[in-house]
N, C-alpha and C positions, 0 to 999 in steps of 0.2 A: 150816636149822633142823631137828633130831631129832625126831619129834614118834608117837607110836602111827599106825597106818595104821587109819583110818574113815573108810569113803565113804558118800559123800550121796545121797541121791535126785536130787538134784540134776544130780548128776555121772552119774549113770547112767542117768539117762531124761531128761534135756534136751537133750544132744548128739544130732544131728540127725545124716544121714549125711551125708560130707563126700563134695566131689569129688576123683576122682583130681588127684594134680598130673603136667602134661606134665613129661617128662623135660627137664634141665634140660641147656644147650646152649651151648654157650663160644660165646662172636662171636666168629668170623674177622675179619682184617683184611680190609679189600674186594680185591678182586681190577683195580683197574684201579688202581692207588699208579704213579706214575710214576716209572720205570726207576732216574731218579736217585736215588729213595726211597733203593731199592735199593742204594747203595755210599757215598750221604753219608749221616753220621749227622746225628741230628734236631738233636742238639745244634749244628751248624755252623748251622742255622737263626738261632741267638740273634744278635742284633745285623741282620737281614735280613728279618724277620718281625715285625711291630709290633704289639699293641694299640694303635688309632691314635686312636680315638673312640669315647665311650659315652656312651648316653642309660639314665639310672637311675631315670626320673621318669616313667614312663609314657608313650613316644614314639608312633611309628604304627609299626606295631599295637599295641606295647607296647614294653619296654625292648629294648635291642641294645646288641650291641659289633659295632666295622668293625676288621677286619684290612688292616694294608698292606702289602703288599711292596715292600720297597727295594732290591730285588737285579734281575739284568739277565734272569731266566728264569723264568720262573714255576714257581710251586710249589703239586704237590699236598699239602694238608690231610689229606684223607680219613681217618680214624680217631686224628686229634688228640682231646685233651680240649680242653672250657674247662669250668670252674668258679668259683663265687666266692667267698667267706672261705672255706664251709665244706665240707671235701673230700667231706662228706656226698653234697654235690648236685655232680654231675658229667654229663657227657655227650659223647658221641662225635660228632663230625662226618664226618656221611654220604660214602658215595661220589658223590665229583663235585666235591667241595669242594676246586677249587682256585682260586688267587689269581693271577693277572696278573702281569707284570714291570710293577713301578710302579703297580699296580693295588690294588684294594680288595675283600675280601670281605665282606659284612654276615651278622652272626648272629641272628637273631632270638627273641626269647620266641617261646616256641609252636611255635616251628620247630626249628631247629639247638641253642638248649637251652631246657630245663622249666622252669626255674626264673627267681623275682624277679630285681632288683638292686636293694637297699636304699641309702637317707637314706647309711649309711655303711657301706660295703664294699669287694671289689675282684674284677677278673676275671681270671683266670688261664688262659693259652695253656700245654696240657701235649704233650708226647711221646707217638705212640702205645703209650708203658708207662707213661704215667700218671705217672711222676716227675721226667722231664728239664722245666725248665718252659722255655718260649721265652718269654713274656715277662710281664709282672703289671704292673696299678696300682690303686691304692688310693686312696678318695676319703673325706673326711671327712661330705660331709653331699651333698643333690642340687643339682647342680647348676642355673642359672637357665636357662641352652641345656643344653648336652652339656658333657662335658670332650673335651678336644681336643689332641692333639699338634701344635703351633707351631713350624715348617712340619711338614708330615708326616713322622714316621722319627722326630724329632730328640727329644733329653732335654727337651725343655722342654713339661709341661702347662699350659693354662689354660683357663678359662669361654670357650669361643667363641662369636663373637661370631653368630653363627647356625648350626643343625645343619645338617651337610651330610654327612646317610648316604648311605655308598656314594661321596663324591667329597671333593676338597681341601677340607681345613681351613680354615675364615676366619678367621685370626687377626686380623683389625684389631682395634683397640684400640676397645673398648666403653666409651663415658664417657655419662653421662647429667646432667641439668640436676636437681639435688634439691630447690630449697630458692629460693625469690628473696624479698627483702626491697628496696621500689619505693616506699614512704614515708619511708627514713630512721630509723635505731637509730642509736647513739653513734656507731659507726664510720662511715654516711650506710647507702647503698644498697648492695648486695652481689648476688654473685650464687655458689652452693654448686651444686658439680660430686658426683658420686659416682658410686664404680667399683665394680661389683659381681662383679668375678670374683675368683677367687683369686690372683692376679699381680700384681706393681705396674704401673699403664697410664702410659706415658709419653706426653705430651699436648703434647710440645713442639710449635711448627707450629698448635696449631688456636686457632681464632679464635673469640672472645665478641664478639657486635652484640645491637643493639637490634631495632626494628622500623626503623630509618633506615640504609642500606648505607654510609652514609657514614660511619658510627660501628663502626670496628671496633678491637678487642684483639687484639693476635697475641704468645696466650701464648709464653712465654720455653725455649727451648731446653733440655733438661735437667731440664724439670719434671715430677715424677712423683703421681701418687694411688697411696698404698697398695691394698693388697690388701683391698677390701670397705670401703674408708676415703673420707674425705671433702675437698676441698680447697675454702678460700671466694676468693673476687677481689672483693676492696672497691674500689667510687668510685673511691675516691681513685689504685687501680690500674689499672682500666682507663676511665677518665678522661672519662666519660657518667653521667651519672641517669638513673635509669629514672620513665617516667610513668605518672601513674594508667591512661591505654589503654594497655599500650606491647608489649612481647614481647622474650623474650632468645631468642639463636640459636647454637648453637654448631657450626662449621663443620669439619670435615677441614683438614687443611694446604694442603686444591689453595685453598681458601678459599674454593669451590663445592658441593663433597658436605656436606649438611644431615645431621648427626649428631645432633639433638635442638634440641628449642623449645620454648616452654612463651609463650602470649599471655591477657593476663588484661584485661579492660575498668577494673575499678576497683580502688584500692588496697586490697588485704588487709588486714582488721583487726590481726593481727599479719603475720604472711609468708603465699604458696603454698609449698605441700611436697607432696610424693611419699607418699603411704600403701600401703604402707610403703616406705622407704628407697630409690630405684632401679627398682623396678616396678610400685609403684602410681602413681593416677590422685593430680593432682593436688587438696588441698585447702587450707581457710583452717584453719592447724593452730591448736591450743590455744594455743601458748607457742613464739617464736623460738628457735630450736636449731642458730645459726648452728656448722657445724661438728663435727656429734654427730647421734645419731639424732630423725627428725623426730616431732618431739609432735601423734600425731595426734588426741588428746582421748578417747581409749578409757579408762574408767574401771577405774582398776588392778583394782578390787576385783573387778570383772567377770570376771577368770580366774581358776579356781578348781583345787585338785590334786583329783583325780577317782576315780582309781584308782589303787593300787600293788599292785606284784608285789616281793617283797623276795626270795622263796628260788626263781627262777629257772624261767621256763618255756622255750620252745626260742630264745627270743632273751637270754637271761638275766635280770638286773633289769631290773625299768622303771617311770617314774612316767608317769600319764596328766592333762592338762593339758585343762581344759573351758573356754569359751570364753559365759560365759550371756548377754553382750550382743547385740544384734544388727547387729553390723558386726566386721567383719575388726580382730583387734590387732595392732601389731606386737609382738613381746617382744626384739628385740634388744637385746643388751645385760643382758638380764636374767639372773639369777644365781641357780642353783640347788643344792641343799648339800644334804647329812643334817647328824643330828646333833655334825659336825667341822667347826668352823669354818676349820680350818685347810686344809680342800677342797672346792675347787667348780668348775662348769663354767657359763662364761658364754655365751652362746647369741649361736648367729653374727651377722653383721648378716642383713638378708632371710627371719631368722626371723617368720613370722607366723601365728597360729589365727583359721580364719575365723568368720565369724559362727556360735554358736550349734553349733561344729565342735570337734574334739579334735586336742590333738599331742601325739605320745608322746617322749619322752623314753629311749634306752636306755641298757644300763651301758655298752655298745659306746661310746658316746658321752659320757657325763658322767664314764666312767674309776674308778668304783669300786662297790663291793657294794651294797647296802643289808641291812640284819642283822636278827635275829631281835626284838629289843630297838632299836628306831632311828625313825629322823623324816625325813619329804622337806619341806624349806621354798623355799617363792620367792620372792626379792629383786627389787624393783627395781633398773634400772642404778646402778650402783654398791656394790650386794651390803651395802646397808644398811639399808633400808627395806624389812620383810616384807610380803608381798603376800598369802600363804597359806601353811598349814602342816597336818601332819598325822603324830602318834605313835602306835606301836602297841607293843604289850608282848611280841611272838612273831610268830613267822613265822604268816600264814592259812595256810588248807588249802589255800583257791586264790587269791585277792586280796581285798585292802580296797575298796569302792570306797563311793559317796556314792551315796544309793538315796531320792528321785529323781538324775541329774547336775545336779552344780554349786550344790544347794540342802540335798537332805536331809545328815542324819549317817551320819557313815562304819557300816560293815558288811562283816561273812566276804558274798561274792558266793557266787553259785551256778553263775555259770559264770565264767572268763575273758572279758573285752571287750574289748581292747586296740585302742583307735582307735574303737572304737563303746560304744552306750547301755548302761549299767550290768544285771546283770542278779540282782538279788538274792534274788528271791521267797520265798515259806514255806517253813517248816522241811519234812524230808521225812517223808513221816508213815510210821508203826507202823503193819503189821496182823501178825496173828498167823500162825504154821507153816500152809500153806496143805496142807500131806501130814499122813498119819501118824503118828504119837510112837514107832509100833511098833519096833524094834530087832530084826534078827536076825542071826546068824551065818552066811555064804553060803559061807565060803574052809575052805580045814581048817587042821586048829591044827597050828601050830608047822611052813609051812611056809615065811613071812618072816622077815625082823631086825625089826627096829623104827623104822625109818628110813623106812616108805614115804609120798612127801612124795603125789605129783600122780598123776591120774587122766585118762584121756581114753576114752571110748566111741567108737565106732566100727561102722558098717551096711558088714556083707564078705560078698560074692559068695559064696554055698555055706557059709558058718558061720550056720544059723537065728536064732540068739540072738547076732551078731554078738561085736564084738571088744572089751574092757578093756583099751588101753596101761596101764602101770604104773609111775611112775619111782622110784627109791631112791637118796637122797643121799646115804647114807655105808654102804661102797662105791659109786660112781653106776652104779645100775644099770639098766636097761630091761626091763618083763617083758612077754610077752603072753598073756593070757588068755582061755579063753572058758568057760563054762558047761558041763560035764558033770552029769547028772546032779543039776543045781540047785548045783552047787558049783562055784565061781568058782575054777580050776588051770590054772596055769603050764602043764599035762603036754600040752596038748593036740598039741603041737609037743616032737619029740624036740630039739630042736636051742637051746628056749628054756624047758627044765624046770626051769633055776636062771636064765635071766632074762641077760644078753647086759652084758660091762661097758663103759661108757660112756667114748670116749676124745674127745683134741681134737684137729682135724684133721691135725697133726703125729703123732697115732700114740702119744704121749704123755698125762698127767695120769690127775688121777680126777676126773671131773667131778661135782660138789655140786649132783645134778639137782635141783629143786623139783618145777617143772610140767612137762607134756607136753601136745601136743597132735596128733593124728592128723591127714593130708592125702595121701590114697591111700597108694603105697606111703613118703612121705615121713615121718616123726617129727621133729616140734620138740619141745624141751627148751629150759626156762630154766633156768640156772645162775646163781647166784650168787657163786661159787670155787672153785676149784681146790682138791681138800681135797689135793695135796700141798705148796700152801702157803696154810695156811686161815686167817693171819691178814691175807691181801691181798683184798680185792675182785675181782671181776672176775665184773661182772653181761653175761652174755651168753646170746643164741639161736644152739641149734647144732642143722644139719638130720643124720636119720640116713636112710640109706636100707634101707630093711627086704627090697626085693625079693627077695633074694636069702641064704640063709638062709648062712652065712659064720660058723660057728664061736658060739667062745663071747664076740666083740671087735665092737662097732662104732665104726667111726672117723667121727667127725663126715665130709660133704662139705662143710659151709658152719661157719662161727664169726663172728655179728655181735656184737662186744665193744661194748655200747655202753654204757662204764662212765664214760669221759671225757662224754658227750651225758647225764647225768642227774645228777642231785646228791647229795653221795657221802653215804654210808652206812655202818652196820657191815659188817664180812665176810662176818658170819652172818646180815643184815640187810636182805638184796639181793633179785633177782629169786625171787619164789617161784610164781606164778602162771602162766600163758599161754594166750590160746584164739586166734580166727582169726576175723576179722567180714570177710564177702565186700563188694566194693565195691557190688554191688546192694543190701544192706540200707543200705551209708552216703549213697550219691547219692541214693534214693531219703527219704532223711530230711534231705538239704542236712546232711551233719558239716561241721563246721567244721574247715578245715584251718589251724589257727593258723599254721604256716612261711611260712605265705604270706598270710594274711588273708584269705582268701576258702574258698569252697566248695570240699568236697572235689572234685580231678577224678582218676581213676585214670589220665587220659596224662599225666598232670605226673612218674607215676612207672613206668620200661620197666620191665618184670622184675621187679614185683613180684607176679606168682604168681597175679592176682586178689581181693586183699584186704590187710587189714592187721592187722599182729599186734600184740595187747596183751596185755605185762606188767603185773604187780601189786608194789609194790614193798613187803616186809614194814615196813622202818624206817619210814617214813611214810604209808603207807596210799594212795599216789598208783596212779593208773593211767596208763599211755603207748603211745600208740598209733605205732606204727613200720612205713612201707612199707621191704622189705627187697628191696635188687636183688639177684637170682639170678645174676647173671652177672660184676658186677665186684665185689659184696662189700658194695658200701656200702649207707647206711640212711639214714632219714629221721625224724626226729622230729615226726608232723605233728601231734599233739595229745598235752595232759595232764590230767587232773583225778582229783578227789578221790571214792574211794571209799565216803566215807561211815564210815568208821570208823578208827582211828588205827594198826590196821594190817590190812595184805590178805595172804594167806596163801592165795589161790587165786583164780582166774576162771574162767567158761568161758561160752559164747556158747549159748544157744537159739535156733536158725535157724528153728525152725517157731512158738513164742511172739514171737520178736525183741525177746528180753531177755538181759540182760547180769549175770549173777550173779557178784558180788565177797563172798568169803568170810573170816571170820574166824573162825578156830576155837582160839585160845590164851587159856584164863582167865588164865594168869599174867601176861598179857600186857596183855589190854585186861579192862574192866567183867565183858563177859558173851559166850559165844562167839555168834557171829551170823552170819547171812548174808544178804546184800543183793540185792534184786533191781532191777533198773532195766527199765520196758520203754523208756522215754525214753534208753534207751543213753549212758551217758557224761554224765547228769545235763546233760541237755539243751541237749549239745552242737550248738548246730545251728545254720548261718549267720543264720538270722530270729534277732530281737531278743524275740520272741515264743514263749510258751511255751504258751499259752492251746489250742493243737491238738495237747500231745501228750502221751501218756496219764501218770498218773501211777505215782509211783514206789511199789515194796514193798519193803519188808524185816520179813525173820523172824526173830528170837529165841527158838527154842525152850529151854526148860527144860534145863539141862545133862543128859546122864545118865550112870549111876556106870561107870565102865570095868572089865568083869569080867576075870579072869588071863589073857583071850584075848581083847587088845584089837585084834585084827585083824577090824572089821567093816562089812557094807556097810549104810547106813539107807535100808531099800525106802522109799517111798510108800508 
């Protein structure tokens, strides 16, 4: 965006001095790779090296994947990747990391990698260049155990039948007793099986008894339960009544190993059932459901749509699903749409929201958008009978949600919640220009364009009145400044009297600087596009390194494009802001790291510098907060929210107030120019649910004022 160069008080007495940044430093590969590393390539791995097993649901200590090797020698890992969907979140496996002939190695969260593994994802074994992949799977939702390769090596996943990290798979076949009906329905007595893995269980061989050994069924050969499906054995089939004391049993093939039981003293008003389906405890359900999922008398109305996110935070869309009874429901089977009848996703069986709890719902998962103009509704089974619904006319700034949960009426939220309490509170209030009105001229005329977008200050060793970075978008150019003589010049530096032009780490482009921000001898720039092709996008942070005074060209070292990880924009409508908030100010406030739902931790991310960077995005007025790894490239999307105004046109961080100033300065654009101050950072971003301990928010709207022939000016305090 072209805009007159006017800087703020803001921007010049709020920036704190920064810390140098350590010089940045390529991983080596580890130095003890076994010989064979050396002459096989990685890719001869594929077919011999397995993702074998993964727990995605929170195991001990937390999530893992187990590697197997099927081959007759063992093999060093050491500096492989795994990753899961998104190539974002990556990591290297340490020196040492080798695998057995026939053996198993475990990875663990918190250890071997940083990150989750979500409801629906996949994990991926890479080469150490990061593109050869050895091997991947992908799961639709968590599993009830682990998923598990059936025997181990082999093409065949399923829900195993218990986790066994670190050793063989147990693939027996998991069937469970769902459902008994011990008074007689039309068809007499019955007894309802249910398999809850993803596989068909074939059941031939095992045997249905009563409480009397003498009374046994020895199902038929060849008989199978679907995947997550139910099969019934009537009376009249296995050839016994069940009594008011009685018990069903259902045995293995040896016709000794006890597979499940269920023993009940008196006849059930209608049946015993499973709440829910397979894993719950049994009870006396609402309504017989011989064959279908068990009625466990949770009253529909009791789940409620809670929260929606329609224009995509770092998991994309999502509807958030409340739970106001208090006991567990199940909702399988239940059927969830937008506004298109003609699409919907029905929820697995084993789906359940516990008492007075939340489930979230992602586009990952239901398979399509939700739009600016659009409706989230919930069907009961059979996707006919609505349950709950909710339309909105426009994308929120951040989401809709229901303020109290599961009761009050919908409202714009004030923070993101996804899986937790809503969190809506008061408007944010007005105070007035808290500096100055004064205006003065600091720079001399006529020695920029008109193009100067971003500012960054800076406290430098031996310059008194420290340092002015300067970026300029069209040409992209980089100046440095300091104060002579009360006048704000380029000249201080022979080497940077016309300002250094801006390239991409190819050596190429012209970079569409916006913002800048200073970090020792480091320079970040956000860019918005390429102005030698300015009708394309391409919102990116590119490091420059200033040490070294190198002509009149600097070539980006780093380029984090992170145009695909945000939601798209005009060309001229992209990143324009950027400042640097240290991981001490965010743990010390519990941020919220939405990627992962919890608190921020700075080891979740190597190499990212000591903090995290946030952009301001002009089209929408969002802010995003991104750890940036220095050494393989990639980034992390760990929080978003709204600036407070419908567009942002600059940030920058106060490290000695610990506020967070998002600027708008384009009348043609929004109401009135303004600038916003938050000490509550990120509009009170913060893992508590609770707002009530921290300070509130300011913004100022000073009175515009008129731009004289020499609109190049600084507004002191």
């Amino acid at each position: 965006m072209s805009r007159p160069f006017t800087l703020r008080a803001a921007m010049l007495v709020a920036l704190a001095a920064l810390a140098s940044c350590a010089p940045d430093a390529p991983l080596s590969a580890p130095d003890n790779l076994r010989a064979a590393r050396d002459v096989v390539a990685p890719s001869a791995l594929v077919g011999t090296i397995f993702i074998n097993e993964v727990e995605s649901n929170q195991g001990t200590p937390g999530d893992w994947i187990e590697l197997y090797n099927a081959g007759s020698e063992a093999v060093d890992l050491s500096g492989f990747y795994i990753r899961d969907d998104n190539n974002a979140r990556t990591d290297r496996l340490p020196a040492g990391s080798v695998i057995p002939a026939g053996g198993f190695l475990v990875l663990d969260e918190g250890n071997q990698f940083a990150f989750g593994l979500g409801a629906a994802d996949q994990a991926r074994l890479f080469a150490p260049d990061g593109v050869t992949i050895i091997d991947q799977y992908s799961w639709p939702t968590h599993a009830a155990t682990t998923y598990a390769r059936c025997p181990d090596g082999s093409s065949n996943w399923a829900t195993s039948t218990l986790s066994t990290k670190g050793a063989a798979n147990d693939c027996s076949v998991r069937v469970v007793i769902n459902e008994v009906e011990s008074s007689g329905d039309d068809a007499g007595d019955w007894i309802e099986l249910y398999n809850p893995s993803l596989a068909p269980a074939d059941v031939g061989g095992f045997v249905l008894s009563d409480n009397n050994d003498a009374q046994r069924y020895v199902i038929p050969a060849g008989t199978f339960i679907p995947a997550q499906g139910h099969l019934v054995f009537l009376e009249s089939t296995f050839g016994f009544g069940l009594g008011g004391s009685d018990a069903v049993r259902l045995f293995r093939p040896d016709g000794v190993t006890l597979a499940d039981s269920y023993t009940w003293s008196v006849h059930a008003a209608t049946t015993y059932g499973r709440c829910p389906d397979g894993t719950g405890t049994f009870v006396t359900t609402q309504a017989s459901t011989r064959g279908s999922t068990n009625n466990c008398g949770a009253p529909t109305a009791a789940v409620k749509i809670n929260e929606v996110e329609s224009n995509g935070d770092v998991v994309g869309d999502w509807v958030e699903l409340f739970n106001t009874s208090a006991q567990p429901v199940d909702l399988s089977g239940y059927v969830f749409r937008d506004n298109d009848n003609t699409r919907g996703y029905t929820l697995p069986g084993g789906t359940v929201i516990p008492a007075n709890g939340y489930l979230v719902l992602l586009e990952s998962q239901f398979g399509f958008g939700l739009g600016g103009g659009d409706e989230a509704r919930l069907f009961a089974p059979g996707g006919v009978t609505l349950v709950d619904s909710y339309a909105w006319p426009t994308h929120a700034a951040l989401t809709y949600g229901r303020c109290p949960d599961g009761t009050g009426a919908f409202a714009s939220t004030t923070v993101s919640t996804r899986g937790t309490a809503n969190v809506c509170g008061t408007p944010l209030s007005f105070l007035a220009w808290p500096g100055s009105a004064t205006v003065s001229t600091v720079d001399a005329a006529n020695t920029f364009g008109s193009n100067m977008s971003g500012l960054s200050f800076q406290s430098v060793a031996g310059v008194p009145t420290g340092v002015v970075w300067a970026v300029k978008n069209g040409p992209g150019t980089l100046y440095r400044l300091t104060n002579v003589n009360g006048i704000w010049t380029p000249r201080a530096s022979r080497l940077w009297s016309n300002g250094k032009a801006l390239r991409y780490p190819d050596g190429t482009g012209d970079v569409d600087a916006e913002g800048v921000v200073a970090r020792g001898t480091a320079i970040y720039v956000s860019a918005e596009r390429n102005n030698n092709a300015s009708s394309v996008s391409r919102l990116s942070i590119l490091r420059y390194d200033v040490a070294v005074e190198n002509g009149a060209t600097l070539v980006a070292t780093h380029e984090w494009n992170l145009t695909a990880a945000l939601p798209a924009v005009g060309a001229n409508l992209g990143l324009e802001g950027i400042t640097f908030v240290p991981d001490a100010y965010l743990t010390a406030r519990g941020f919220l790291d939405e990627s992962k739902g919890r608190a921020y931790s700075p080891a979740d991310y190597p190499n990212h510098q000591g903090g995290l960077f946030l952009v301001a995005v002009e089209g929408t007025g969002m802010v995003h907060a991104f750890a940036l790894d220095h050494v393989n490239g990639s980034f992390t999307r760990v929080a978003s929210f709204a600036g407070g105004y419908p567009g942002a046109m600059d940030l920058t961080f106060d490290a000695e107030l610990g506020q967070l100033w998002v600027i708008c300065d384009a009348p043609v654009r929004v109401a009135a120019p303004c600038i916003a101050s938050t000490r509550r950072m990120v509009r009170s971003h913060v893992a508590s649910s609770s707002c009530a301990s921290v300070s509130s928010v300011r913004r100022a709207c000073p009175t515009p004022t008129t731009k004289a022939s020499r609109s190049r000016r600084y507004r002191l305090a």
